[in-house]
N, C-alpha and C positions, 0 to 999 in steps of 0.2 A: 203216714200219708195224710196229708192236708182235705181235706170233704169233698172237694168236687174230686180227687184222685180218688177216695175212694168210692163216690160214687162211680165213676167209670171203671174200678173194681167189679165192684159188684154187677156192673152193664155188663162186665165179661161172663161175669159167671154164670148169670141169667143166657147171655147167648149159648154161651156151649153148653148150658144144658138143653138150649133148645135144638142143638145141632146132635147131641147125646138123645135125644129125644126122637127125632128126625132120621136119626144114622143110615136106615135105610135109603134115605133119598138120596146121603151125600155119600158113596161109596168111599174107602180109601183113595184109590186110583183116582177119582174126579177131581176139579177143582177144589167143588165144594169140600171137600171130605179132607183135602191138602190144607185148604183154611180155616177148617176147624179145628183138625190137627194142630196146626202153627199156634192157633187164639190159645188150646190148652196149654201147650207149654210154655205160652208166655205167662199162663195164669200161675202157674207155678215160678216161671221167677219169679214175677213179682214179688210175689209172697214171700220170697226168701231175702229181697230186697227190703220188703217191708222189716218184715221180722229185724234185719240188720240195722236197719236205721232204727227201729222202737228200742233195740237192746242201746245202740252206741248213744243214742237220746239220753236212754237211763243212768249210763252209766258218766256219761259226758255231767249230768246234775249232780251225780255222787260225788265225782272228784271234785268240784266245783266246791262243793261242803267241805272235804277233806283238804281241797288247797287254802282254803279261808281260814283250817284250822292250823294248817303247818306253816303259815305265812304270819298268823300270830303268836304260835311257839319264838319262831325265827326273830321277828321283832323285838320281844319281850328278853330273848337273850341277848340281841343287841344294843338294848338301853340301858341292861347292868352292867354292859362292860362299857359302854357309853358314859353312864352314871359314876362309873369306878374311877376312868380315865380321868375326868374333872377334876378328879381329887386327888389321884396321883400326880396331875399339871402343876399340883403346889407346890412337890415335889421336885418334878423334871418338867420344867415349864415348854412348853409345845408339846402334850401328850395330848393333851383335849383335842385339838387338831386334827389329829389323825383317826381318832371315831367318833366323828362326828353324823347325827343320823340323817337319812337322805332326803334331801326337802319335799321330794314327789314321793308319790302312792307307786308307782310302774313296780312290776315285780323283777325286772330286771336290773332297775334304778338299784331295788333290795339286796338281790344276789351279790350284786357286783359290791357294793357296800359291808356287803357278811363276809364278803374274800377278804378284800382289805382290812377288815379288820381282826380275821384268822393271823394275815402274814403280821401285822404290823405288831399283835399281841404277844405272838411267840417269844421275841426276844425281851419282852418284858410279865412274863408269865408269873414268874415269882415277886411280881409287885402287884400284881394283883390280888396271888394270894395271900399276899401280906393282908390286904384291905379284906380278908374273908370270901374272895372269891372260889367258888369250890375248884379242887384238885384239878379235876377233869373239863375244867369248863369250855376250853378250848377243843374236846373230844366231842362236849355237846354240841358246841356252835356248829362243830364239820357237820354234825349230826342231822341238825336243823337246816342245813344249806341243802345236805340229800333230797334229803327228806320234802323240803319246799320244792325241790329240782323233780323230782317224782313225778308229783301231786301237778305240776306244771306239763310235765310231757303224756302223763295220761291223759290228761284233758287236749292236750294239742292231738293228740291219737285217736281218742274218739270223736272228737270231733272231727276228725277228716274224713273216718269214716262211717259219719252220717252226713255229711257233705257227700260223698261221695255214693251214697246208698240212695242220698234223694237225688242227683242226677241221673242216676239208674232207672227209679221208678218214671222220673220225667221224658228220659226216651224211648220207654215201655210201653209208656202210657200212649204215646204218639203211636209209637207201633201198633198198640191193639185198637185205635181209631180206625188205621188206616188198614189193618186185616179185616174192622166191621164192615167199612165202608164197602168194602170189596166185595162180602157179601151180601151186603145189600142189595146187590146188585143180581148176583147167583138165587138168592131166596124170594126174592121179587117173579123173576124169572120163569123159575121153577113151579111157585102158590101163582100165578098169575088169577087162575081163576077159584081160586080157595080162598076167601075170604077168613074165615074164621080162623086157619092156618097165616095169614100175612097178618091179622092182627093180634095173633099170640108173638109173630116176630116184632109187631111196631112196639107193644107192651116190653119184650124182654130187651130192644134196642136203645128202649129210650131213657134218659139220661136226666137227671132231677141237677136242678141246678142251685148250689147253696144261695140261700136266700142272704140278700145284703145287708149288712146289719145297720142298722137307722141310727144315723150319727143323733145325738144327744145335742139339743139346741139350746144355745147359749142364754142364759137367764137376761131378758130385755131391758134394754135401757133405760129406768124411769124417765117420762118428759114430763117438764112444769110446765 
């Protein structure tokens, strides 16, 4: 959760315990006791919302490391058989041609690159190894194409769901405004003439709001 959510977190929490506090005013049966009811169990999703988005964060930055590492495996196989190719073209002239590395960074651009040059390698694999290419090098490259493929779909996976974890808390979050509001209204009502009781409610209601951060001003411009 981003600061002002989880301030309004914590505004929940502070409420139901004041309504845990209160319980005898707000009966189950009543309104009141129906909306504190509700505020709790949203306090509990949340939190289970929360919890999912902090894990799919964490692990969304993992793969992030792990696909940076299987995307330079990938490469590095591709440039030897790239590197090979050159040299067999002196050979069978138009080999260079067909592994050629791909002129963009895109991890798709890559894939699609490491295909082509799986199929096109195949029927000339024993010229490869002529040039000392190892036995298996073509078991690796599948290898590294997985592998890259992985490290790609876990990260599209956690990431959706912590996309999808923080749109949760953001209609939660609205929900438990408009459960306070509500009783706002109920606890007003009720303390009308309890002061010391309506200002334990304004204390546990109210809501801190992340302080803005002071942009940093641009170093001036000498004048002669």
């Amino acid at each position: 959760m981003d600061d002002l959510q989880t301030n309004y977190y914590e505004m929940f929490m502070r409420t139901d315990n004041f309504g845990a506090e209160h319980s005898t005013d707000f009966p189950e049966p009543s309104l009141g006791g129906q909306k504190f009811g509700s505020l709790r169990a949203l306090i509990a999703e949340l939190e289970q919302h929360s919890t999912a988005q902090s894990s799919s964060k964490s692990a969304a930055r993992a793969s992030t490391g792990m696909k940076r590492g299987a995307k330079k495996d990938l490469r590095q196989k591709m440039v030897a058989v790239s590197d090979t190719a050159r040299v067999i073209d002196l050979s069978i002239p138009g080999t260079a041609a067909n592994f050629r590395m791909p002129t963009t960074n895109g991890d798709q651009a890559l894939l699609s690159a490491a295909r082509a040059f799986v199929e096109k390698a195949t029927p000339l694999k024993d010229e490869f190894t002529k040039r000392e290419m190892p036995a298996d090098f073509l078991d690796d490259l599948r290898g590294a194409i997985s592998a890259f493929e992985a490290t790609l779909d876990s990260k599209n996976v956690n990431t959706e769901k912590r996309v999808t974890a923080t749109a949760a808390i953001d209609t939660l979050v609205e929900r438990g405004r408009t459960i306070v509001r509500e009783l706002d209204a109920i606890v007003r009502n009720k303390y009308r003439n309890d002061p010391a009781t309506l200002a334990g409610w304004e204390s546990a209601t109210h809501v801190e709001r992340p302080a803005k951060r002071k942009k940093v001003a641009g170093t001036p411009t000498p004048t002669t």
